[in-house]
MARDO-307917 format. One record per residue (C-alpha): x, y, z; residue in three letters. Coordinates in steps of 0.5 Angstrom, whole numbers, plus 2048, in hexadecimal, padded with zeros to 3 digits. Last residue first. Layout:
% MARDO-307917
X | Y | Z | ala
...
% end
This chain:
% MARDO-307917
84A | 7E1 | 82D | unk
84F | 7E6 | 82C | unk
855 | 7E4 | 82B | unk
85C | 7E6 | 82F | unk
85D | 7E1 | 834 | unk
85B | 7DC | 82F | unk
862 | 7DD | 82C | unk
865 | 7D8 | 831 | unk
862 | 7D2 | 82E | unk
867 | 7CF | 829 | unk
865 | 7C9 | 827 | unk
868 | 7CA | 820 | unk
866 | 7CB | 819 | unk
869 | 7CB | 813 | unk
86A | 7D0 | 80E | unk
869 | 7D0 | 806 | unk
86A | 7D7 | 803 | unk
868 | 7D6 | 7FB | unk
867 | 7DB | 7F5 | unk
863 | 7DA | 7F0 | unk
862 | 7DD | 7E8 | unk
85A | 7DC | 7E6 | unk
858 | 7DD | 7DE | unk
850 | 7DB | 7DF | unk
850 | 7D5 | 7DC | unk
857 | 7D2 | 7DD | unk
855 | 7D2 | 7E5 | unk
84F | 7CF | 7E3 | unk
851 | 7CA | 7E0 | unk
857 | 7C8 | 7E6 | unk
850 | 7C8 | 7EB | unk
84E | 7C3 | 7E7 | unk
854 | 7BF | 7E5 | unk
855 | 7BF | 7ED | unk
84E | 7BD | 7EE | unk
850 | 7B6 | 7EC | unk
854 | 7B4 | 7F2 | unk
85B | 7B3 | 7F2 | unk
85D | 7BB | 7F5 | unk
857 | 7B9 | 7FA | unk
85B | 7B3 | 7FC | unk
861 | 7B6 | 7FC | unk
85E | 7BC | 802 | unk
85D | 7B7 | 806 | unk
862 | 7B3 | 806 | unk
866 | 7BA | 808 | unk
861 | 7BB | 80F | unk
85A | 7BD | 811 | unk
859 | 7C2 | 80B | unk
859 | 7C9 | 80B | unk
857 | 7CD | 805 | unk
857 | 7D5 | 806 | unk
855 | 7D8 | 7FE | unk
857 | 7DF | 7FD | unk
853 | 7E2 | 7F7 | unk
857 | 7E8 | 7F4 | unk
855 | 7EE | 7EF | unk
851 | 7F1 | 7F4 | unk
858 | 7F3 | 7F8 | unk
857 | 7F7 | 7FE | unk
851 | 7F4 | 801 | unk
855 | 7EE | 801 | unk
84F | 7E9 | 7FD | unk
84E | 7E2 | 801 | unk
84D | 7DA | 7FE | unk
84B | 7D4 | 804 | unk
84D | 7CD | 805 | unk
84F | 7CB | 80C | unk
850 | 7C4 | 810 | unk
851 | 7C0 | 809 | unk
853 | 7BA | 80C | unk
84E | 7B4 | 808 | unk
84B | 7B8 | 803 | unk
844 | 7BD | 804 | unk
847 | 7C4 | 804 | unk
84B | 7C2 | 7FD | unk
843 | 7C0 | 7FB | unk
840 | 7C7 | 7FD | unk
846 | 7CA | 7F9 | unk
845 | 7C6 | 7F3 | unk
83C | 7C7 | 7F3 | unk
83B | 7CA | 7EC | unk
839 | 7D1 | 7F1 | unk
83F | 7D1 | 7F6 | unk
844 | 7D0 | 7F0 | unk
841 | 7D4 | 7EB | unk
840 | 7DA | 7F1 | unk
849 | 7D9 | 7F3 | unk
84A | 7DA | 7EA | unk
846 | 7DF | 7E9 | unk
849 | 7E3 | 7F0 | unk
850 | 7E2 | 7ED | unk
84D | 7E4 | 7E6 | unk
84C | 7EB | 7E8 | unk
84F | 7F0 | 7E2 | unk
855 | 7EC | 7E3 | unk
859 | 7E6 | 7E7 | unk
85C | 7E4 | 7ED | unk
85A | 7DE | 7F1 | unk
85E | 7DE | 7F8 | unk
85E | 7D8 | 7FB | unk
85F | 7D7 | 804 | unk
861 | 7D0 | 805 | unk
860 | 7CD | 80C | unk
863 | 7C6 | 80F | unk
860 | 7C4 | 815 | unk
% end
């Protein structure tokens, strides 16, 4: 699984306009509902009410291009340009790693 955790930056609350726009018009629930999409889900650090963070996590690399090809991506791009967002990325790969299980509390 490939994770990508986007932090949208931008001012006097256009971060959290931007995540409710694409939840309410559709967008986010139509990423949710592509082929390899594992996780699609917007945040807001408590400490930053400037900032939205969005986890992504798709099932592989061909995945993730299928969805950069598709139609939404223009969509989603407008969007961004409408409320003036600046990005950073962190892209991590998952493992099948298990002996942290000892530690979470189910």
């Amino acid at each position: 699984m490939i994770t990508v955790n986007l932090y949208y930056k931008g001012q006097n609350g256009s971060a959290r306009s931007f995540a409710l726009e694409m939840e309410r018009s559709g967008i986010a629930d139509a990423i949710r509902n592509e082929k390899g999409n594992v996780r699609y889900q917007y945040f807001v650090p408590l400490d930053d009410q400037e900032t939205v963070l969005l986890i992504d996590s798709w099932t592989d690399q061909a995945a993730i291009d299928e969805h950069h090809a598709s139609l939404m991506m223009k969509q989603l791009a407008e969007l961004r340009e409408k409320y003036d967002l600046h990005m950073t990325v962190e892209r991590f790969i998952g493992d099948e790693y298990d002996a942290d299980q000892k530690y979470i509390r189910k």
